[in-house]
PQR file of N, CA, C, O and H, with PARSE charges and radii, in Angstrom:
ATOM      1  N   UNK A   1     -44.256  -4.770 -68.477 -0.4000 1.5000
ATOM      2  CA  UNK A   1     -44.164  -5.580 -69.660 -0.0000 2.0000
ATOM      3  C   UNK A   1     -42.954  -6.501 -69.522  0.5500 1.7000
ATOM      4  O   UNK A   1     -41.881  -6.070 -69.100 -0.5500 1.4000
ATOM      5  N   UNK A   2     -43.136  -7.773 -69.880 -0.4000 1.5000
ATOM      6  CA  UNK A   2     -41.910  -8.848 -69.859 -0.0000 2.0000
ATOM      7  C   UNK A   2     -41.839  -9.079 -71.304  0.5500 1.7000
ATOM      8  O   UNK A   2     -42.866  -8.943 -71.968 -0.5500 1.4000
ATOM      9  H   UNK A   2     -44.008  -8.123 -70.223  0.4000 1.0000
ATOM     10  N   UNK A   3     -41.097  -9.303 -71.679 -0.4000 1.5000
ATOM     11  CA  UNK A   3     -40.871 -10.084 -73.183 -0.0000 2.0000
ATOM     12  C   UNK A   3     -40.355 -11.489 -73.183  0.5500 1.7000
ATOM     13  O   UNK A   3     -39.501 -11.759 -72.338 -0.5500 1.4000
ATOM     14  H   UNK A   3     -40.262  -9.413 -71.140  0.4000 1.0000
ATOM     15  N   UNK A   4     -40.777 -12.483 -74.065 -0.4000 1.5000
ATOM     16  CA  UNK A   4     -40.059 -13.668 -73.960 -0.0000 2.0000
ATOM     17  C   UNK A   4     -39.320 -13.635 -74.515  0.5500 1.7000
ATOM     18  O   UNK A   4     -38.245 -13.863 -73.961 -0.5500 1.4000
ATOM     19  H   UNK A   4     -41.470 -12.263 -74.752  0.4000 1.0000
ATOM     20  N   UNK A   5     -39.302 -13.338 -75.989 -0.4000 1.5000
ATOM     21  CA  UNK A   5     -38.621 -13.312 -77.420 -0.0000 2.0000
ATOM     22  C   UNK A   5     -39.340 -12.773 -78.493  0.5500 1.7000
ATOM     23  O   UNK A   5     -40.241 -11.946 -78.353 -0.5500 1.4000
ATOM     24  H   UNK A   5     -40.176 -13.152 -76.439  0.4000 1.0000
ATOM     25  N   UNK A   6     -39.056 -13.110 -79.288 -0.4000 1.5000
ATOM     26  CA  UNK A   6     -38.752 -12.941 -80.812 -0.0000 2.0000
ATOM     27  C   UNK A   6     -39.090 -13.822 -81.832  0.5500 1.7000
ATOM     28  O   UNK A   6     -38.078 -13.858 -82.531 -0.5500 1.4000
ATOM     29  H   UNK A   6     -38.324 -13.782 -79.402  0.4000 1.0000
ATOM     30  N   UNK A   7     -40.082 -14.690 -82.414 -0.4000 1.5000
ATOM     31  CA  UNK A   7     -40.206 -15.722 -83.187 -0.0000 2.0000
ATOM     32  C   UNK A   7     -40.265 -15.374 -84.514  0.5500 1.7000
ATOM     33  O   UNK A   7     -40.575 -14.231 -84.853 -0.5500 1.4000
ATOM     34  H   UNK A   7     -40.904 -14.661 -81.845  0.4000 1.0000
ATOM     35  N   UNK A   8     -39.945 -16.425 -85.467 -0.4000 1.5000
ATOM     36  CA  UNK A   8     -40.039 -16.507 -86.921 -0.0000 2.0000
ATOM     37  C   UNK A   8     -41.496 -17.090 -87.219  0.5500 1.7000
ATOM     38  O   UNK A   8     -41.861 -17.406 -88.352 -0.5500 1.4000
ATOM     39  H   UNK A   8     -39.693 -17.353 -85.192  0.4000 1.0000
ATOM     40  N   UNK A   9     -42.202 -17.186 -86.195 -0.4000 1.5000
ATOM     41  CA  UNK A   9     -43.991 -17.892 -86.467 -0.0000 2.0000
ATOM     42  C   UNK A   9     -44.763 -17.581 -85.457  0.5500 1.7000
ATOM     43  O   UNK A   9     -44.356 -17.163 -84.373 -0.5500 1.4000
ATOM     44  H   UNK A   9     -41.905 -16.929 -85.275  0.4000 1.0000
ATOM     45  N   UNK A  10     -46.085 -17.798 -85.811 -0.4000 1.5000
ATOM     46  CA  UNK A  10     -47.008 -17.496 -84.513 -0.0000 2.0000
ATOM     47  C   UNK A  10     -46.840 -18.873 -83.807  0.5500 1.7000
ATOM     48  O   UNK A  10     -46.644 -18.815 -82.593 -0.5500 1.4000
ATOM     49  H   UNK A  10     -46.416 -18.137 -86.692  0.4000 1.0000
ATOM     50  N   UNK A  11     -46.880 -19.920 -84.300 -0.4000 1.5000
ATOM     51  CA  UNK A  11     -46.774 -21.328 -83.852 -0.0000 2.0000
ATOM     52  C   UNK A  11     -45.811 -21.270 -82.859  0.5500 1.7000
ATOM     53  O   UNK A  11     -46.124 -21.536 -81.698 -0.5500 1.4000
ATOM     54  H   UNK A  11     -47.039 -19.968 -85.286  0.4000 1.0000
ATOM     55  N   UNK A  12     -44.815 -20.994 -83.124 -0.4000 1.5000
ATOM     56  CA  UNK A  12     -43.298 -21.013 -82.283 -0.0000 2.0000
ATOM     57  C   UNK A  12     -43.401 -19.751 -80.816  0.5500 1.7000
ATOM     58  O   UNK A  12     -42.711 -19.797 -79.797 -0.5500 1.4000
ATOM     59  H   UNK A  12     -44.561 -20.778 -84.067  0.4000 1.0000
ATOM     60  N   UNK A  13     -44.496 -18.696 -81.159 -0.4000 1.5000
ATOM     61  CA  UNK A  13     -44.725 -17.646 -80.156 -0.0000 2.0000
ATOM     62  C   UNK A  13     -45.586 -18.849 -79.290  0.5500 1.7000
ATOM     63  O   UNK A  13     -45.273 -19.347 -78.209 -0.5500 1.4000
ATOM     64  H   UNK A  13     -45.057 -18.659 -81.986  0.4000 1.0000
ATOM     65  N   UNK A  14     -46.264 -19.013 -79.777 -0.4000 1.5000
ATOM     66  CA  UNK A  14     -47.513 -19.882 -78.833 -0.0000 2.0000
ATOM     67  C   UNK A  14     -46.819 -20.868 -78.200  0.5500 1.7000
ATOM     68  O   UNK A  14     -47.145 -21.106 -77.038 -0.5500 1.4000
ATOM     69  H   UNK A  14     -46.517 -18.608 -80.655  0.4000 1.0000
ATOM     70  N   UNK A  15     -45.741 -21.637 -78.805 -0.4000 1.5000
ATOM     71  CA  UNK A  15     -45.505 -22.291 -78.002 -0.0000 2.0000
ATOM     72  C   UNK A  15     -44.545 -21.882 -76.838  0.5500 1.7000
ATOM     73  O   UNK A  15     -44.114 -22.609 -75.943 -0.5500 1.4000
ATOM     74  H   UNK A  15     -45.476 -21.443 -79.749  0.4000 1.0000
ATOM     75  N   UNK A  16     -44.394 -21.041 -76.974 -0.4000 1.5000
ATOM     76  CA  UNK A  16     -42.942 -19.974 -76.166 -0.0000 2.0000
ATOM     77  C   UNK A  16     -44.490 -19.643 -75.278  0.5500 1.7000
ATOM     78  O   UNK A  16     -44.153 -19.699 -74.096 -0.5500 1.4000
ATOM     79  H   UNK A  16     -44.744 -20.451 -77.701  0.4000 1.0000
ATOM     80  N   UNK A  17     -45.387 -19.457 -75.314 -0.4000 1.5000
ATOM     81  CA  UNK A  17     -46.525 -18.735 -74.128 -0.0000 2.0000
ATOM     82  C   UNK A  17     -46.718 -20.298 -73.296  0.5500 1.7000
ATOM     83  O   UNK A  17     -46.790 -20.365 -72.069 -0.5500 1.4000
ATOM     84  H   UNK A  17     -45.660 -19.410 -76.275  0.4000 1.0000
ATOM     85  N   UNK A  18     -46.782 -21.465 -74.177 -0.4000 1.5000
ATOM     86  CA  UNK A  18     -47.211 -22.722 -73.383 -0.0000 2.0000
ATOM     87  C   UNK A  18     -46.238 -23.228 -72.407  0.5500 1.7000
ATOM     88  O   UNK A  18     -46.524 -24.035 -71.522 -0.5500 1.4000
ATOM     89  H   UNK A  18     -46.723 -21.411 -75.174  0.4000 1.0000
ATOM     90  N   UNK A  19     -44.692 -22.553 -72.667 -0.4000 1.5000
ATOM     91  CA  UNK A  19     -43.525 -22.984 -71.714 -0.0000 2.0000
ATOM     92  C   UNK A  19     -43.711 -22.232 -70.836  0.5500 1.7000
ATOM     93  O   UNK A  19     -43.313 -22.669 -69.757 -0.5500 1.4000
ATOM     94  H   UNK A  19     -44.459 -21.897 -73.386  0.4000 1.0000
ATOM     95  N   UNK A  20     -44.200 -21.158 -70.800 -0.4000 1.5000
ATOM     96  CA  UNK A  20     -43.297 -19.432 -69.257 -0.0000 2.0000
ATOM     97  C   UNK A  20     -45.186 -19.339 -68.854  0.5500 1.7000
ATOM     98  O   UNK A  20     -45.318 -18.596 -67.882 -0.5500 1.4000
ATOM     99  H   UNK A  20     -44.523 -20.802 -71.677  0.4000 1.0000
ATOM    100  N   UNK A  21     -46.471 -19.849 -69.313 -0.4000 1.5000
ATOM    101  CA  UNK A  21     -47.696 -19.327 -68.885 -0.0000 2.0000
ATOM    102  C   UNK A  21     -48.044 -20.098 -67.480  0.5500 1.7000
ATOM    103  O   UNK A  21     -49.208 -19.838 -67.177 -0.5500 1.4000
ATOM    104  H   UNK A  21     -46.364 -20.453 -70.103  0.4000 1.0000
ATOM    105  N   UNK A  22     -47.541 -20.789 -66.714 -0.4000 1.5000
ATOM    106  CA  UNK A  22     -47.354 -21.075 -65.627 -0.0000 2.0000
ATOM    107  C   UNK A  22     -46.183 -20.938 -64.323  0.5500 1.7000
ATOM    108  O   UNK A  22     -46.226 -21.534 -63.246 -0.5500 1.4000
ATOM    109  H   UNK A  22     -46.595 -21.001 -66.960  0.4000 1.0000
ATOM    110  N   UNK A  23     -45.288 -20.094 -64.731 -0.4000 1.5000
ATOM    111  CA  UNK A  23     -44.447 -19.726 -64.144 -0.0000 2.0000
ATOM    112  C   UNK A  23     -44.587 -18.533 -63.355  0.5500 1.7000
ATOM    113  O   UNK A  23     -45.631 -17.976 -63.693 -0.5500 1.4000
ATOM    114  H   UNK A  23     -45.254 -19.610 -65.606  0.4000 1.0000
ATOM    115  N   UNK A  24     -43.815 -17.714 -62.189 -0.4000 1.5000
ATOM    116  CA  UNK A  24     -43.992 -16.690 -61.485 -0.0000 2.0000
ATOM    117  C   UNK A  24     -43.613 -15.371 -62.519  0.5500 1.7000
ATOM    118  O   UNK A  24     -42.697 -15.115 -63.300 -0.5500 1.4000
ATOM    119  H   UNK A  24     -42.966 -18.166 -61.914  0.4000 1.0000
ATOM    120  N   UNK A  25     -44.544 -14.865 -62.173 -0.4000 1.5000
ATOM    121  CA  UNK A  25     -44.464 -13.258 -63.555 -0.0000 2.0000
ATOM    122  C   UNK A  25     -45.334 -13.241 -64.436  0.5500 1.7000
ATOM    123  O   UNK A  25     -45.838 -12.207 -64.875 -0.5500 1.4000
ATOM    124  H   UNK A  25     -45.288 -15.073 -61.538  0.4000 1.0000
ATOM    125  N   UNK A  26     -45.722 -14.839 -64.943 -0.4000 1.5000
ATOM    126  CA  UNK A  26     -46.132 -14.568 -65.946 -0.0000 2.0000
ATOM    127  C   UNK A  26     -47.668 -15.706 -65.289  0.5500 1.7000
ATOM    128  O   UNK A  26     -48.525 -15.860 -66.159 -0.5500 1.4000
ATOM    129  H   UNK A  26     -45.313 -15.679 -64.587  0.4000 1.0000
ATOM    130  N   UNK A  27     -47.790 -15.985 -64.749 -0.4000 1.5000
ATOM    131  CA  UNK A  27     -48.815 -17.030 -64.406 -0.0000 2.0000
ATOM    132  C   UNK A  27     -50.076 -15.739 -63.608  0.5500 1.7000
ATOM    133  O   UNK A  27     -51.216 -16.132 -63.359 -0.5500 1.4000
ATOM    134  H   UNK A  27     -47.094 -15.859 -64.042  0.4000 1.0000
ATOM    135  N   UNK A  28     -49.850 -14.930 -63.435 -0.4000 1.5000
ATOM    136  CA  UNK A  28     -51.314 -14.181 -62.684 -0.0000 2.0000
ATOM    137  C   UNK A  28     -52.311 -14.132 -63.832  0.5500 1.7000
ATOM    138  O   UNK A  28     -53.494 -14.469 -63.788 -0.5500 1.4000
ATOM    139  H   UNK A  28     -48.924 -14.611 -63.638  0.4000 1.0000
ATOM    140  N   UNK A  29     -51.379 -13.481 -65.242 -0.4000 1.5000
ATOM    141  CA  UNK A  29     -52.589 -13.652 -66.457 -0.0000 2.0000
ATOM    142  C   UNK A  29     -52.080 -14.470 -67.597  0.5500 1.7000
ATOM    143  O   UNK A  29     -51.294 -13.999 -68.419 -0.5500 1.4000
ATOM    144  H   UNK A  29     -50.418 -13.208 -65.278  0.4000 1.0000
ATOM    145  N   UNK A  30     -52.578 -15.839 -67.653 -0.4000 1.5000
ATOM    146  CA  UNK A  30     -51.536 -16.853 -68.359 -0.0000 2.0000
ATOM    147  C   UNK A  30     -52.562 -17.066 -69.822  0.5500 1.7000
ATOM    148  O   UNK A  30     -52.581 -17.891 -70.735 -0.5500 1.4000
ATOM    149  H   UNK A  30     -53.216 -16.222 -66.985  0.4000 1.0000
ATOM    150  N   UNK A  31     -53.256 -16.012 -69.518 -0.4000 1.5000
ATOM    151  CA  UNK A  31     -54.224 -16.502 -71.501 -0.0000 2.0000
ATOM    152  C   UNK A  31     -53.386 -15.352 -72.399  0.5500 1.7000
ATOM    153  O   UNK A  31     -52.502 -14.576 -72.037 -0.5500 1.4000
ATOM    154  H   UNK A  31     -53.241 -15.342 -68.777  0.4000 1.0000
ATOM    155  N   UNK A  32     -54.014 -15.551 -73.713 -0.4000 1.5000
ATOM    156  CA  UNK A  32     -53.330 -14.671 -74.621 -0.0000 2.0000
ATOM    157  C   UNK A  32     -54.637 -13.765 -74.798  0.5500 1.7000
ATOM    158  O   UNK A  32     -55.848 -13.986 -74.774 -0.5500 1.4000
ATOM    159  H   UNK A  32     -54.732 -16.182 -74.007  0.4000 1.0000
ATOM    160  N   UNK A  33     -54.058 -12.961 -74.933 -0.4000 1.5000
ATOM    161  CA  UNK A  33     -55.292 -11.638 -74.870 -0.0000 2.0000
ATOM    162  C   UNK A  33     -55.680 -11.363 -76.820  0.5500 1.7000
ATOM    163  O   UNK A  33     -55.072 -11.084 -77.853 -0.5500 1.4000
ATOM    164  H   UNK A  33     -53.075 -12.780 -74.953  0.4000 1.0000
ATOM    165  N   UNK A  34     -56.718 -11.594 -76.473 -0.4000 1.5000
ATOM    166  CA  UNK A  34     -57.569 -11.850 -77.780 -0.0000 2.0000
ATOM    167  C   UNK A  34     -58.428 -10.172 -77.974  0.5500 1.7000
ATOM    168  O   UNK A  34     -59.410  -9.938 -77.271 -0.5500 1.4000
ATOM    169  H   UNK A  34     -57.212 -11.821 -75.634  0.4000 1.0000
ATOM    170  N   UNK A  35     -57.907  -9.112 -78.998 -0.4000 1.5000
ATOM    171  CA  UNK A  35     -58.351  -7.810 -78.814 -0.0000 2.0000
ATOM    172  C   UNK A  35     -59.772  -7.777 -79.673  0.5500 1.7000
ATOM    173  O   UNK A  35     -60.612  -6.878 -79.646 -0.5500 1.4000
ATOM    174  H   UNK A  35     -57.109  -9.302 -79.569  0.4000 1.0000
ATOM    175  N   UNK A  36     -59.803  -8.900 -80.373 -0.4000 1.5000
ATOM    176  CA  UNK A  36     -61.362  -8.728 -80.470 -0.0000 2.0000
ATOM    177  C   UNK A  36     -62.754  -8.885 -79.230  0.5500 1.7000
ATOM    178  O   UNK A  36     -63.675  -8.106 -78.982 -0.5500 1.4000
ATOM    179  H   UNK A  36     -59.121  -9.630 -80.395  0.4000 1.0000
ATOM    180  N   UNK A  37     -62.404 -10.234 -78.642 -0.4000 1.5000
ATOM    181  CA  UNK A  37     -63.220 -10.044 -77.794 -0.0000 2.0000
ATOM    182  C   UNK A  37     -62.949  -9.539 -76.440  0.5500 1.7000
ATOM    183  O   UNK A  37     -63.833  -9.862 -75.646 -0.5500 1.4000
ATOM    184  H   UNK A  37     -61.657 -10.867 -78.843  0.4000 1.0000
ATOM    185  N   UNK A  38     -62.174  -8.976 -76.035 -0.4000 1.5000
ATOM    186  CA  UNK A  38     -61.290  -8.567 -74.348 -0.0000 2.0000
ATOM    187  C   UNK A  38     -60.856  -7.199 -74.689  0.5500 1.7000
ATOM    188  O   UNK A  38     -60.319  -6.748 -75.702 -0.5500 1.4000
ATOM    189  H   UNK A  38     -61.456  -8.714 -76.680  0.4000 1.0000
ATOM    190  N   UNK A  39     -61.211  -6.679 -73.627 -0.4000 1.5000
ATOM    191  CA  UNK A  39     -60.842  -5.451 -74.132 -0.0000 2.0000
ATOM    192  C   UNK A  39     -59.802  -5.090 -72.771  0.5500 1.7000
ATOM    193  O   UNK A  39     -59.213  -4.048 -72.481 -0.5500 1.4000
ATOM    194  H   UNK A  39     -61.647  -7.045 -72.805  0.4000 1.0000
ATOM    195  N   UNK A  40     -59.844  -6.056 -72.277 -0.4000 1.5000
ATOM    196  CA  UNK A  40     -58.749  -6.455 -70.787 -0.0000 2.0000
ATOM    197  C   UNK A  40     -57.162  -6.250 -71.919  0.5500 1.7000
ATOM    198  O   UNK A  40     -57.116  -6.754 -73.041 -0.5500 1.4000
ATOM    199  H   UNK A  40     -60.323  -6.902 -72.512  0.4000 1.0000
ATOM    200  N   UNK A  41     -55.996  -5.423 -71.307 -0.4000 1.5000
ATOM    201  CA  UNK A  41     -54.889  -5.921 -71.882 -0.0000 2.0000
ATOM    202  C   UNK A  41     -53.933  -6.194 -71.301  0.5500 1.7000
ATOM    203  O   UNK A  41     -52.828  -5.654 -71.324 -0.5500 1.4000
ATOM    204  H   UNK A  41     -56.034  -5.014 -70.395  0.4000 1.0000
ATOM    205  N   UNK A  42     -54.608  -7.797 -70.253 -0.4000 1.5000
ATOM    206  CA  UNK A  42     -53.575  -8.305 -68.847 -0.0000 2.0000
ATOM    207  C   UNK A  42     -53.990  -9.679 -69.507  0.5500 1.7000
ATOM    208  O   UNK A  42     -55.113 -10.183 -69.531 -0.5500 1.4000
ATOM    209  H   UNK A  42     -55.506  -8.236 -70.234  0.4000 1.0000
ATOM    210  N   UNK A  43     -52.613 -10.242 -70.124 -0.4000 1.5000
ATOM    211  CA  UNK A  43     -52.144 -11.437 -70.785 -0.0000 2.0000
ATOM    212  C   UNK A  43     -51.155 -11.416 -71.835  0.5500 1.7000
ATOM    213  O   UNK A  43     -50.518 -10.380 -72.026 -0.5500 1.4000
ATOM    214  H   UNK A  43     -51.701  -9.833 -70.105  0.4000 1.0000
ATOM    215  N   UNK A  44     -51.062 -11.895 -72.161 -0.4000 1.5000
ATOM    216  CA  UNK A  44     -49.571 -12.583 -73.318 -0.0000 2.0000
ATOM    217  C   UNK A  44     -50.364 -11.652 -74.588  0.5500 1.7000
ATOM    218  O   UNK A  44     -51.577 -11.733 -74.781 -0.5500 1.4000
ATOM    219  H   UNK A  44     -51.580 -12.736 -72.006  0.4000 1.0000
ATOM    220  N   UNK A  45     -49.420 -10.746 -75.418 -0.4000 1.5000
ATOM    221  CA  UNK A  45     -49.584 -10.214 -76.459 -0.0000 2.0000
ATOM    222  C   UNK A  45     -48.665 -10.931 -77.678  0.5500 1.7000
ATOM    223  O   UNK A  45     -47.484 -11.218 -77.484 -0.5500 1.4000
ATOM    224  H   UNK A  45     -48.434 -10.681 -75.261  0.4000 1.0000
ATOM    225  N   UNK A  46     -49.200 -11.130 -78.678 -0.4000 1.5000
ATOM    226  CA  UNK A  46     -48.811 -11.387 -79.842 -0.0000 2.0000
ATOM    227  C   UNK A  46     -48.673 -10.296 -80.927  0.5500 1.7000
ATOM    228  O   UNK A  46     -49.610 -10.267 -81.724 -0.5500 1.4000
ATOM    229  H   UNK A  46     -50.159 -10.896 -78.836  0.4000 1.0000
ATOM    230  N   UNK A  47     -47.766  -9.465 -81.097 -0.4000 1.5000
ATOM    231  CA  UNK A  47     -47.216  -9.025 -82.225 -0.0000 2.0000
ATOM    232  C   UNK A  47     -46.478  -9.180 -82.957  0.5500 1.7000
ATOM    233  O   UNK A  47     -45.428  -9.789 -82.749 -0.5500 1.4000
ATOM    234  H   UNK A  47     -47.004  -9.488 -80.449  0.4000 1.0000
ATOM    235  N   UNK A  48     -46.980  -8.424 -84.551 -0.4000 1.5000
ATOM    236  CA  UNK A  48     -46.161  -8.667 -85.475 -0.0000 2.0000
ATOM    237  C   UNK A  48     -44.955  -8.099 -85.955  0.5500 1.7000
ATOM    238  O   UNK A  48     -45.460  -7.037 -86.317 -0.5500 1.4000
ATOM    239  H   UNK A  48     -47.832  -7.930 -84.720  0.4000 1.0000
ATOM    240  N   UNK A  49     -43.562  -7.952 -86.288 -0.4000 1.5000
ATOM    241  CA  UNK A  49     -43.151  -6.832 -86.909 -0.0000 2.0000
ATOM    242  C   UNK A  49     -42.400  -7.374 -88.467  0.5500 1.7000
ATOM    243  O   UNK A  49     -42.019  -8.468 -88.885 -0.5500 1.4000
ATOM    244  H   UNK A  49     -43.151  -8.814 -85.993  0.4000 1.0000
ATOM    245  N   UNK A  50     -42.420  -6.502 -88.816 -0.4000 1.5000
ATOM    246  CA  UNK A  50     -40.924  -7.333 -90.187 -0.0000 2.0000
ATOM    247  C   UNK A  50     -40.049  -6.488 -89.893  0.5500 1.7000
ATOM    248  O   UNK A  50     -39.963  -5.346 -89.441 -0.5500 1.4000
ATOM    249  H   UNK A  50     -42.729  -5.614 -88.477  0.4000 1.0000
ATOM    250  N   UNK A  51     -38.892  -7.993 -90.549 -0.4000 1.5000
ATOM    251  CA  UNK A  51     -37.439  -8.021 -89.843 -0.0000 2.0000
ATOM    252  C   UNK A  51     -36.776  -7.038 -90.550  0.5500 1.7000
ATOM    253  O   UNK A  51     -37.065  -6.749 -91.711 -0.5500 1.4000
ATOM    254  H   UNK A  51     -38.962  -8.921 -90.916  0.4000 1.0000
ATOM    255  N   UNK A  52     -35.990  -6.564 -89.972 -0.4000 1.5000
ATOM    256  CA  UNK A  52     -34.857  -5.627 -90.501 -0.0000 2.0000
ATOM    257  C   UNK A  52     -35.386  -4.420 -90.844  0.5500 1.7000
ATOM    258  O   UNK A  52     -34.625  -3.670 -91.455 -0.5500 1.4000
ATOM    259  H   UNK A  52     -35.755  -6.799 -89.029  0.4000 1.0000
ATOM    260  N   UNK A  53     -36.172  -4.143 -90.680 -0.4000 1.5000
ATOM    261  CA  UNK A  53     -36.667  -2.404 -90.322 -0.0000 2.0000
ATOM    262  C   UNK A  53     -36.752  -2.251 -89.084  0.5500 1.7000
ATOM    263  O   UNK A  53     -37.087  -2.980 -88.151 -0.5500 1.4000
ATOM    264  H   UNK A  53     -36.790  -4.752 -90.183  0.4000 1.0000
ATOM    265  N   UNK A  54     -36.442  -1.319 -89.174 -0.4000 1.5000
ATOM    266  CA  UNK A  54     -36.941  -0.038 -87.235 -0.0000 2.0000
ATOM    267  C   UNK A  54     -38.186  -0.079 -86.928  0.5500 1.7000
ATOM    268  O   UNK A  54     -38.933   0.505 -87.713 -0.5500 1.4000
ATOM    269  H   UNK A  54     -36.170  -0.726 -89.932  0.4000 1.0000
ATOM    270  N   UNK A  55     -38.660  -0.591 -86.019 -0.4000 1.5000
ATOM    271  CA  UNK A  55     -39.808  -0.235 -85.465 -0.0000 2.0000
ATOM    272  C   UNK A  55     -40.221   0.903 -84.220  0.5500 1.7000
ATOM    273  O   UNK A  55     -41.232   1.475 -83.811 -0.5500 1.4000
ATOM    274  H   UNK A  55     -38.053  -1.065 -85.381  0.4000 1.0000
ATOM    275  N   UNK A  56     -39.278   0.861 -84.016 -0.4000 1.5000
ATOM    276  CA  UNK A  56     -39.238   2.571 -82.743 -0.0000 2.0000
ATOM    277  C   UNK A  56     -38.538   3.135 -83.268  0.5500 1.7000
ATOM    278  O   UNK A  56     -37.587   3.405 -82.535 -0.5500 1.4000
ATOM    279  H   UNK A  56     -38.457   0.397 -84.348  0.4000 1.0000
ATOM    280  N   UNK A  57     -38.395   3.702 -84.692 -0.4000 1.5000
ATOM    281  CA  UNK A  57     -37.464   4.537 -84.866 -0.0000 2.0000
ATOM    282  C   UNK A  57     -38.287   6.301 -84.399  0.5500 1.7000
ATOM    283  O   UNK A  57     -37.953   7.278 -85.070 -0.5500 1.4000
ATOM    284  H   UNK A  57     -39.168   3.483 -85.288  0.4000 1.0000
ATOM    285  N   UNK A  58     -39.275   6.458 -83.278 -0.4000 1.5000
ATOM    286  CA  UNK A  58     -39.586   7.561 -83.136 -0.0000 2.0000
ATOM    287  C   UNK A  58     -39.260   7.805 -81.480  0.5500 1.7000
ATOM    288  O   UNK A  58     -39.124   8.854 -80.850 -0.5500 1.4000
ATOM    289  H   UNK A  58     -39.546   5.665 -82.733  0.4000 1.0000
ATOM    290  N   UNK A  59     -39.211   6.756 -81.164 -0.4000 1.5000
ATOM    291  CA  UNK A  59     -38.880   6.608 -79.425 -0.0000 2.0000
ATOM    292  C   UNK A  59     -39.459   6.378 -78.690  0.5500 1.7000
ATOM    293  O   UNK A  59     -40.653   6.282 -78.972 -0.5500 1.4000
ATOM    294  H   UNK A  59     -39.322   5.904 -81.676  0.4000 1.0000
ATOM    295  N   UNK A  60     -39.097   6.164 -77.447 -0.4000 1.5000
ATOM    296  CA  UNK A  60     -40.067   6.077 -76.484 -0.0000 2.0000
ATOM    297  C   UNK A  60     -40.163   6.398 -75.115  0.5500 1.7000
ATOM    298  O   UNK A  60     -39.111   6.653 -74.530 -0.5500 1.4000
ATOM    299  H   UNK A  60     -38.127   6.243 -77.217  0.4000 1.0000
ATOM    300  N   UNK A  61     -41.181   6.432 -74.521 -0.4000 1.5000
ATOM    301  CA  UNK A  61     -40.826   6.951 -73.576 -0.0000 2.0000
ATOM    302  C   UNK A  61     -41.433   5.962 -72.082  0.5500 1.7000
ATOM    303  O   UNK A  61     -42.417   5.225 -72.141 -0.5500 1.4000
ATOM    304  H   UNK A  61     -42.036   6.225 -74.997  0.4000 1.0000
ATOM    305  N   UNK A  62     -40.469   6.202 -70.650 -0.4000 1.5000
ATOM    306  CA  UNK A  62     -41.034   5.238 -69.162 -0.0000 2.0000
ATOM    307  C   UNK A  62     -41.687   5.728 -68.737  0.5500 1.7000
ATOM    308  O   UNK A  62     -41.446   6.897 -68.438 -0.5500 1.4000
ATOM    309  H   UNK A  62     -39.669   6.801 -70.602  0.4000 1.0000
ATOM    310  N   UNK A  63     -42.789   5.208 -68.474 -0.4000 1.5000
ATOM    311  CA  UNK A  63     -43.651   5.510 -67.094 -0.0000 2.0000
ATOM    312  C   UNK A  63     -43.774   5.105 -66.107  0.5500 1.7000
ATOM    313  O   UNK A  63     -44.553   5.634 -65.314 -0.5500 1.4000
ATOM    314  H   UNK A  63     -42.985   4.258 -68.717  0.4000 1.0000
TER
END
């Protein structure tokens, strides 16, 4: 998993995928993975969280 960032919009994520989706790392799977129709999960993920709460506050773990 790579991360780019962090956005305040989906607009501003997308465009953060249109700068790095041709570059080395990230160019083998340069679409955004759409979980309705793909059940592939090799491409750019879009999630949501709200700010200022914990979102791993249970942990995690490497594989």
């Amino acid at each position: 998993m790579k991360i780019i960032g962090i956005y305040s919009t989906k607009d501003a994520a997308l465009a953060a995928i249109s700068r790095v989706k041709l570059q080395n790392g990230f160019n083998d799977f340069p679409e955004l993975v759409n979980y309705e129709l793909d059940m592939s999960d090799e491409g750019f993920h879009l999630n949501e969280f709200i700010l200022d709460k914990d979102n791993w506050s249970e942990g995690y773990v490497t594989i």
